[in-house]
N, C-alpha and C positions, 0 to 999 in steps of 0.2 A: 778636133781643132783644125781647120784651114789656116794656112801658111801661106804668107804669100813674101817672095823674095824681090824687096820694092828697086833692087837693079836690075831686074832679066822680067820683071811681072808672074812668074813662075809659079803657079800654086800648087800645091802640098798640101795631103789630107794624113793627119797622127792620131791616133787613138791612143789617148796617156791616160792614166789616174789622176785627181786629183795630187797624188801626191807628186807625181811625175811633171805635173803642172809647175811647181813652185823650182823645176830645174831649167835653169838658164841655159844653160847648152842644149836645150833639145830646140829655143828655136834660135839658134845660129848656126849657119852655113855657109861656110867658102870664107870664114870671117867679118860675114854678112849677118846683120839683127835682122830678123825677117818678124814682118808685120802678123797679129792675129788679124787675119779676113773674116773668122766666123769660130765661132764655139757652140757646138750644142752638145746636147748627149748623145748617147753611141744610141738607143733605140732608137730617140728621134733621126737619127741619121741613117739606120737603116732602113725604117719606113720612108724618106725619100730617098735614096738609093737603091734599096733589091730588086729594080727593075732592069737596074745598069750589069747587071751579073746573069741576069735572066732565070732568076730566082722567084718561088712563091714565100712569103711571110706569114706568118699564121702567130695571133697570140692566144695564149692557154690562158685562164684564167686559175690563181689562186685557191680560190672556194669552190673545185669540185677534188674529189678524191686525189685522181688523176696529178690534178695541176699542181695541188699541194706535194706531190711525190715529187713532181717534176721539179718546182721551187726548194725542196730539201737535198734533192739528189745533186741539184747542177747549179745550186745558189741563184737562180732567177732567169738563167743566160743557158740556152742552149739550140743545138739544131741539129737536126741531121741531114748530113750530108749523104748526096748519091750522084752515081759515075754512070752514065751506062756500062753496062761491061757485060761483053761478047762472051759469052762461057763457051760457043764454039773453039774458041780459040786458044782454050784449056784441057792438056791432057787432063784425063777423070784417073786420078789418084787410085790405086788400087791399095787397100788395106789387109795385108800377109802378115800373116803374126809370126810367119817364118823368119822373116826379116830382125826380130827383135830379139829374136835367140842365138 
């Protein structure tokens, strides 16, 4: 849901539930009612946004092996995330079973 706050023009982007929809405090601010500018759903909204994160999007489909694990495992919703990360810049853990006696 877009937000928009009709004294300052101010928009705001919320990602609520349904259920969270039907709560009147999530759109007042500063004791401001602020206007819905846009509602759609969280996938539609991230097919046009993951480019603003500099992000790839990929959908899986249900009906192969795969996809059906993926849809039981994570309820329909998931990603993975990655960081580059420098392992240079990690001592390399030495494993002494001495240590543990």
């Amino acid at each position: 849901v877009t937000l928009k706050n009709p004294v300052t023009n101010a928009e705001k982007v919320i990602h609520i539930t349904p259920d969270q929809a039907r709560d009147d405090s999530l759109f007042k601010e500063d004791g401001v009612e602020l206007e819905v500018a846009d509602k759609i759903s969280f996938s539609e909204w991230l097919v046009n946004n993951y480019k603003n994160f500099g992000t790839t999007l990929d959908f899986v489909t249900n009906r192969s092996q795969e996809g059906a694990q993926f849809e039981r495992g994570f309820g329909g919703l998931g990603g993975i995330l990655r960081y580059k990360v420098d392992f240079q810049d990690y001592d390399e853990t030495v494993d002494d079973e001495d240590e543990f006696i």
